[in-house]
C-alpha positions as CSV (number, residue, x, y, z in Angstrom):
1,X,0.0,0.0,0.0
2,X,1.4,3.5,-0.9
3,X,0.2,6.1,1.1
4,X,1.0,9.9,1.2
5,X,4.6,11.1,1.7
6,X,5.8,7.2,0.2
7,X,8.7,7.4,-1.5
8,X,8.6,5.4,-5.0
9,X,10.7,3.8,-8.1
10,X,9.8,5.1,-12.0
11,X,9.7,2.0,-13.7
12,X,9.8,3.5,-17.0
13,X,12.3,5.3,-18.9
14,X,10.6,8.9,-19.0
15,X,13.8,10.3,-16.5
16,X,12.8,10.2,-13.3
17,X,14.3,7.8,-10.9
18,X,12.3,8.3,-7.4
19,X,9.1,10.3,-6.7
20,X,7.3,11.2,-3.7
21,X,3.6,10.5,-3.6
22,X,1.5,13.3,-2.1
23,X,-2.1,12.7,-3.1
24,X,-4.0,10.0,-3.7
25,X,-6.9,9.8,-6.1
26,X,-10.3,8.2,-5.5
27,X,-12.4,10.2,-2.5
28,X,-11.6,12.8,-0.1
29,X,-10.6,10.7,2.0
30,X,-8.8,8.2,0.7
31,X,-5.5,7.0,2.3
32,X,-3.9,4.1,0.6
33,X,-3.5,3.5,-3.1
34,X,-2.7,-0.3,-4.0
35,X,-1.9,-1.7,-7.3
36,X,-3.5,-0.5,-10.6
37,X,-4.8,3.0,-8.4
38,X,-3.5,6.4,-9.7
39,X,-1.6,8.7,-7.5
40,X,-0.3,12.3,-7.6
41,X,3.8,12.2,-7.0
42,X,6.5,14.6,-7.5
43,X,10.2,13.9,-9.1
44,X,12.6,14.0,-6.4
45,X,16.0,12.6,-8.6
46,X,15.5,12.4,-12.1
47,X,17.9,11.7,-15.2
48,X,19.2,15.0,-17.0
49,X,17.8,15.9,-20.1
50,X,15.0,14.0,-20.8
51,X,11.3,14.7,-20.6
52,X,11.0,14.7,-16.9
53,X,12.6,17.3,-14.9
54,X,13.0,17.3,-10.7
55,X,9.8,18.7,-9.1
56,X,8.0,18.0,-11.8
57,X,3.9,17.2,-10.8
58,X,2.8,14.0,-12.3
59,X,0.1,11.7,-12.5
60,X,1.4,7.6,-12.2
61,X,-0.3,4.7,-11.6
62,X,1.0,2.2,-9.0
63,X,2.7,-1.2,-11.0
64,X,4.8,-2.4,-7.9
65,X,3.9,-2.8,-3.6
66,X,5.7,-3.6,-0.9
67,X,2.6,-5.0,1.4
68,X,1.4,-8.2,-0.1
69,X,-2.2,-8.1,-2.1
70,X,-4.4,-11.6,-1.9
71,X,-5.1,-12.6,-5.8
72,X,-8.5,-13.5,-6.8
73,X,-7.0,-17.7,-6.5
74,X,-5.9,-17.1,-3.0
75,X,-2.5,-17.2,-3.6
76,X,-0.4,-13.5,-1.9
77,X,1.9,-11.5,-4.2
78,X,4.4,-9.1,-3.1
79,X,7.7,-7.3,-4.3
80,X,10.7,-5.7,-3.3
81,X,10.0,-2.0,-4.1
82,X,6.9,0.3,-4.1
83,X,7.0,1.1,-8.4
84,X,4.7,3.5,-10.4
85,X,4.7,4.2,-14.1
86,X,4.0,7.3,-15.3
87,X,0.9,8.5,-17.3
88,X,0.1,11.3,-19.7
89,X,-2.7,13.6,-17.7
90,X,-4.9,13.6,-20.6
91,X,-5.2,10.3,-21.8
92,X,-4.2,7.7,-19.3
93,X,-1.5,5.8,-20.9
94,X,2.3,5.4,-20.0
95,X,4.2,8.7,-20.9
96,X,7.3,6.7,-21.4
97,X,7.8,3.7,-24.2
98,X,9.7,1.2,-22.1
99,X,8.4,-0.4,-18.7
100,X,11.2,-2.0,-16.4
101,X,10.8,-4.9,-14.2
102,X,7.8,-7.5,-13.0
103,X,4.5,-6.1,-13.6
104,X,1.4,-8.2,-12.0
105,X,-1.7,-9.3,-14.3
106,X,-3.8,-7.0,-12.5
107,X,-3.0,-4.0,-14.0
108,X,-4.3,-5.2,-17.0
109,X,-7.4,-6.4,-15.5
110,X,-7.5,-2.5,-14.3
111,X,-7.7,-1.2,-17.8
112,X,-3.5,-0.4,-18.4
113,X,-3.3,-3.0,-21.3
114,X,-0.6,-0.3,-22.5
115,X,1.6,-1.0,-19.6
116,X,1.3,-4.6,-20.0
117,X,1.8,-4.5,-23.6
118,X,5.5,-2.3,-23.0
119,X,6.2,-4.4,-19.8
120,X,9.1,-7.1,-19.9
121,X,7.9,-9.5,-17.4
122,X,4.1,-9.9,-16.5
123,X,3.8,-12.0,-13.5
């Protein structure tokens, strides 16, 4: 679960490195974005010259979680690092062309079939 003040991965190749989550979307009062949610984040390291830039505002949609999530099968799933992929603000897709590392199944189900389609691994 990412929450508020989290600090994330990019796993794509837009140029940023780490963001820090500040909002995230759903209700008012929402507190804890899992996987295939979309969250508000800001760059905290990013690559030079590319089409991210530090502090940079962005909308990104969580690919990766620490805390493990049950699968419809019963079976638990978890990773290594809290991940999010980046998305245009407009249309909802991955900003970047190139998705690095495991993504779950799920976010497919959620209605990325652009991130799955980029991604190298889909567990």
């Amino acid at each position: 679960m990412v929450q508020p003040q989290s600090i994330v991965q990019i796993a794509d190749n837009s140029g940023g490195k780490i963001g820090r989550v500040f909002k995230v979307l759903g209700s008012s009062k929402k507190r804890y974005a899992s996987i295939g949610e979309i969250v508000v984040l800001s760059v905290q390291k990013a690559e030079p010259r590319k089409a991210v830039k530090k502090k940079d505002i962005l909308y990104a949609v969580v690919v990766r979680q620490k805390a493990p999530f049950r699968r419809a099968d019963g079976t638990h799933i978890r990773f290594d690092e809290n991940a999010v992929v980046i998305l245009d603000k407009a249309k909802k897709e991955p900003q970047a062309g190139r998705v690095f590392g495991p993504i779950p199944r799920e976010i497919g189900e959620k209605g990325f079939q652009k991130i799955i389609s980029l991604a190298q691994e889909v567990v």
